[in-house]
C-alpha positions in Angstrom: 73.2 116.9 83.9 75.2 118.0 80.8 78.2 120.6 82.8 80.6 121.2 79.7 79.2 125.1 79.1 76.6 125.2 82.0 78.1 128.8 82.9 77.6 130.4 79.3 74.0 128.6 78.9 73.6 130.5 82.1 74.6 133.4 80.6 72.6 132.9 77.8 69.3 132.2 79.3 69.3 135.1 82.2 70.6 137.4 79.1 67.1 136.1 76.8 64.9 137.1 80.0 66.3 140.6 80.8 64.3 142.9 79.1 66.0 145.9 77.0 63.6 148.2 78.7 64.8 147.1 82.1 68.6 148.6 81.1 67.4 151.6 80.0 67.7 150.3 76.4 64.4 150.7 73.2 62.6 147.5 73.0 62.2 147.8 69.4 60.4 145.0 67.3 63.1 144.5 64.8 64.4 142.1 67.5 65.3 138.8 66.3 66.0 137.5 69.9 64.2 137.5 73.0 66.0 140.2 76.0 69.5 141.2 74.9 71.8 140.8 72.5 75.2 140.0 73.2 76.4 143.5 72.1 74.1 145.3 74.3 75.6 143.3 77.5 79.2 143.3 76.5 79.0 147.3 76.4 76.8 147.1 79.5 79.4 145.3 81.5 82.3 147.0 80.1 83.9 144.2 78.4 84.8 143.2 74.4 81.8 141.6 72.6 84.3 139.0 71.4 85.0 138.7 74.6 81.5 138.0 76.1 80.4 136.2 73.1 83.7 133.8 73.9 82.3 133.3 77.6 79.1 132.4 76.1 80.7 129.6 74.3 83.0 128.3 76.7 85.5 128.9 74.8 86.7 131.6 77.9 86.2 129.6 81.1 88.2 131.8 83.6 86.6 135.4 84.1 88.1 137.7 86.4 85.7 138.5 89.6 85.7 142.6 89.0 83.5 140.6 85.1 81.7 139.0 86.9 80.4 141.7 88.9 80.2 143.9 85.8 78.0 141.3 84.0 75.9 140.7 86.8 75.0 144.5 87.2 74.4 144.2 83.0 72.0 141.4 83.6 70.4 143.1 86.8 71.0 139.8 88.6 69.4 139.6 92.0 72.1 138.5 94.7 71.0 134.3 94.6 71.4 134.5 90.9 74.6 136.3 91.1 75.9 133.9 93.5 74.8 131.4 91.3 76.8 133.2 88.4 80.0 132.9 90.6 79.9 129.7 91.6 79.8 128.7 87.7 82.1 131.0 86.4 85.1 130.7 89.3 87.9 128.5 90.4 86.2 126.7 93.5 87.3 124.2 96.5 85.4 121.1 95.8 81.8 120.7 96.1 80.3 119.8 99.4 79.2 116.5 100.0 75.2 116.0 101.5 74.6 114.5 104.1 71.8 111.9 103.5 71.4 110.3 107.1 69.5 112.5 109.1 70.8 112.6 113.1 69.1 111.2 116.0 68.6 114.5 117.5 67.3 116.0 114.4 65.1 112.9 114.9 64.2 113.6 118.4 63.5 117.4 117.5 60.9 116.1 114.6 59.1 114.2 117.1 58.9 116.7 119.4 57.6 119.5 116.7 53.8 118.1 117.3 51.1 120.8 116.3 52.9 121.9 113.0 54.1 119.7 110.2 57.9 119.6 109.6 60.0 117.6 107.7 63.7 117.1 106.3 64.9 117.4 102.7 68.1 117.0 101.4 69.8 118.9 98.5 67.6 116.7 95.6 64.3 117.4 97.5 64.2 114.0 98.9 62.0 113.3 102.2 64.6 112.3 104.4 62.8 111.8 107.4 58.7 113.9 108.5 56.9 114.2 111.2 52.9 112.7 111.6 51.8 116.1 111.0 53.6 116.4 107.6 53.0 112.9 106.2 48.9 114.2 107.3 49.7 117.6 104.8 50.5 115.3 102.1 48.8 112.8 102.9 46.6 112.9 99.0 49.7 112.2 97.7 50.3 108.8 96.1 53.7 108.9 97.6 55.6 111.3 100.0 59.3 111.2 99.1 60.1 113.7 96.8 58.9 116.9 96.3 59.7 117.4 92.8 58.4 114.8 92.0 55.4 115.1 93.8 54.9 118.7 91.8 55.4 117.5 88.6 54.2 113.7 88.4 51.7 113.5 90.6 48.3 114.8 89.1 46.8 115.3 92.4 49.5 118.0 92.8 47.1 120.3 91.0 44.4 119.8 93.0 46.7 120.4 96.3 49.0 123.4 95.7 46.6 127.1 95.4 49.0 128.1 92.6 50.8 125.0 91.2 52.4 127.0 88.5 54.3 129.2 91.8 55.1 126.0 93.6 56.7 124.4 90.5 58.7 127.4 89.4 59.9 127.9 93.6 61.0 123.8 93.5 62.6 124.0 90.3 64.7 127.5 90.8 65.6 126.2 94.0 66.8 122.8 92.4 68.5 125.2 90.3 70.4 127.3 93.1 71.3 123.7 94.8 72.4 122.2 91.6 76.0 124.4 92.1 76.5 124.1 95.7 76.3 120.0 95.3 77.8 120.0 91.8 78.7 116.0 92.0 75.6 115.2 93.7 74.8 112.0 91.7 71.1 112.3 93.2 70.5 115.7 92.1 71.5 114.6 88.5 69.6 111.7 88.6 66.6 113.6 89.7 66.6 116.0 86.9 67.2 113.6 84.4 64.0 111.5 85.7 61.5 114.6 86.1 62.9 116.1 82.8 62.1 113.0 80.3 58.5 113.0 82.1 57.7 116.6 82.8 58.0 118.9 79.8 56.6 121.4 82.4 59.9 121.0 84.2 61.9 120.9 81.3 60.5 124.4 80.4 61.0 125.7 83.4 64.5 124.0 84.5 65.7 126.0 80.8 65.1 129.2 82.3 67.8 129.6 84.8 65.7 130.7 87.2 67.8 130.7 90.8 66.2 131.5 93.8 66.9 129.3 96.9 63.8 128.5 98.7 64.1 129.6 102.4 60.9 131.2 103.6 57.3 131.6 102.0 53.9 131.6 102.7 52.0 128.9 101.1 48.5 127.8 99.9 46.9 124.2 100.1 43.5 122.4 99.2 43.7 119.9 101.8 41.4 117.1 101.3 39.8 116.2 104.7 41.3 119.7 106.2 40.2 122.3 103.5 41.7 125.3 102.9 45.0 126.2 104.7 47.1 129.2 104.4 50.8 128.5 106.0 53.8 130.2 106.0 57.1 128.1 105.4 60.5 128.3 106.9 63.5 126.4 105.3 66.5 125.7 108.2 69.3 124.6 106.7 70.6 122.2 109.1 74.4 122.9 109.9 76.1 119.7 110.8 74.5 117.9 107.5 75.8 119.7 104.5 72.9 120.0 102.1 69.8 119.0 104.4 67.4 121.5 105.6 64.2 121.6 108.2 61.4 122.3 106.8 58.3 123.8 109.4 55.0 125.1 108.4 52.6 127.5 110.7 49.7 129.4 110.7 48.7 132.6 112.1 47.3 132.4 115.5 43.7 132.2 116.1 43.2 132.2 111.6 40.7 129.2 110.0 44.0 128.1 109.2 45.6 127.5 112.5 42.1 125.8 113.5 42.9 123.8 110.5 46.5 122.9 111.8 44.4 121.7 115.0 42.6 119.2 112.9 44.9 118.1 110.8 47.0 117.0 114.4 43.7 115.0 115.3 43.4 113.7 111.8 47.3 112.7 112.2 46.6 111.1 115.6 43.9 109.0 114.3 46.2 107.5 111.7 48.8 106.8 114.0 46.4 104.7 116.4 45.2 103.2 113.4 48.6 102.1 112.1 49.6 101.0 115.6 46.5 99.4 115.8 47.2 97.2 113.1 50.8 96.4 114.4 49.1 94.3 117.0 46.5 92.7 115.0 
């Protein structure tokens, strides 16, 4: 991942999708660039347009916090993107380092999560470690270890999520949002150089700047031997591993969706006695 002016391609993408209407400002057709122009956000956030246009560059790399805040008001930046502004464009401690072992009492917990699929990701969206009822979810899958690149390079991904084009742009802001809080994760880079050269769906949308750390959601699948299943998604980030989180689906209680849940644990059952099965053949 290219890092010598990721803070003023930051500031240049979020400043092409805010909308001069949005600011109060005519969205006139004599535009020669998408959102606004540099002008329009330096007098926005009170600052020089040589100025902003030299933070654009890189050729300023040490804005004050009170600009920060100013430009983030300018671009009407929500507070993850914001954040995500700060962490670029300040002096900080040294990134945190994931953890990619996952504990035996997370482990234990996993196992003991048995009517609702749950798994652990770390800050790359790797499958650390999944319960029988998750490895059942995704079962259509050819494999279940990444989830970005099960989105993007897995065709059946299309047939499984009820609105791909949601799921793919929630994986890749969140990438986004994780890509500054594990800044020398060499996993993370790795990860979007490999879904970048073969997804120009992910290279569109990794572009864009979008940030929006993925935490809770409700979430649409085509399940193949389960059908249809409406679940909502929490993400836990897991506190004594840096970077990993717990990720647990449910349904609403007594929906065609938590009925589908029920199957899905039978379904998951049956392919665990048939892998054991074949342990002792």
């Amino acid at each position: 991942m290219e890092r010598d002016n990721e803070f003023g391609d930051y500031l240049r993408a979020r400043r092409h999708l805010t909308a001069p209407r949005v600011v109060g400002l005519p969205d006139d057709s004599g535009r020669r660039v998408p959102g606004l122009r540099r002008e329009e956000v330096a007098l926005l956030a009170g600052v020089s347009t040589d100025y902003y246009i030299r933070l654009e560059q890189g050729r300023e790399r040490h804005p004050s916090e009170q600009v920060l805040q100013a430009i983030a008001r300018a671009l009407r930046l929500d507070e993850a993107a914001a954040g995500h502004l700060f962490r670029l464009g300040l002096p900080t401690p040294a990134p945190a380092t994931a953890t990619a072992t996952v504990s035996a009492e997370l482990l234990r917990l996993l196992d003991n999560l048995q009517d609702v699929p749950a798994f652990v990701v770390g800050p790359a969206q790797d499958i650390l470690a999944a319960n029988p009822m998750a490895e059942a979810l995704y079962s259509g899958f050819a494999r279940f270890d990444n989830l970005l690149r099960m989105i993007f390079l897995d065709p059946f991904a299309r047939e499984f999520y009820g609105n791909w084009d949601t799921a793919a742009e929630t994986a890749v802001a969140n990438l986004r949002d994780v890509s500054t809080r594990f800044a020398d994760d060499e996993r993370v880079e790795r990860m979007v150089g490999e879904i970048s050269v073969r997804s120009p769906a992910f290279s569109t949308l990794w572009a864009r700047y979008e940030v929006r750390p993925r935490t809770k959601e409700d979430k649409h699948f085509r399940h193949p031997r389960v059908g249809e299943l409406h679940l909502h998604f929490e993400a836990l980030a897991v506190t004594s591993a840096p970077g990993q989180h717990l990720s647990v689906y449910s349904a609403e209680p007594g929906s065609a969706s938590a009925d589908g849940l029920l199957l899905l644990r039978r379904l998951a059952d049956q392919d665990n006695d048939t892998e054991t099965g074949n342990l002792y053949q």
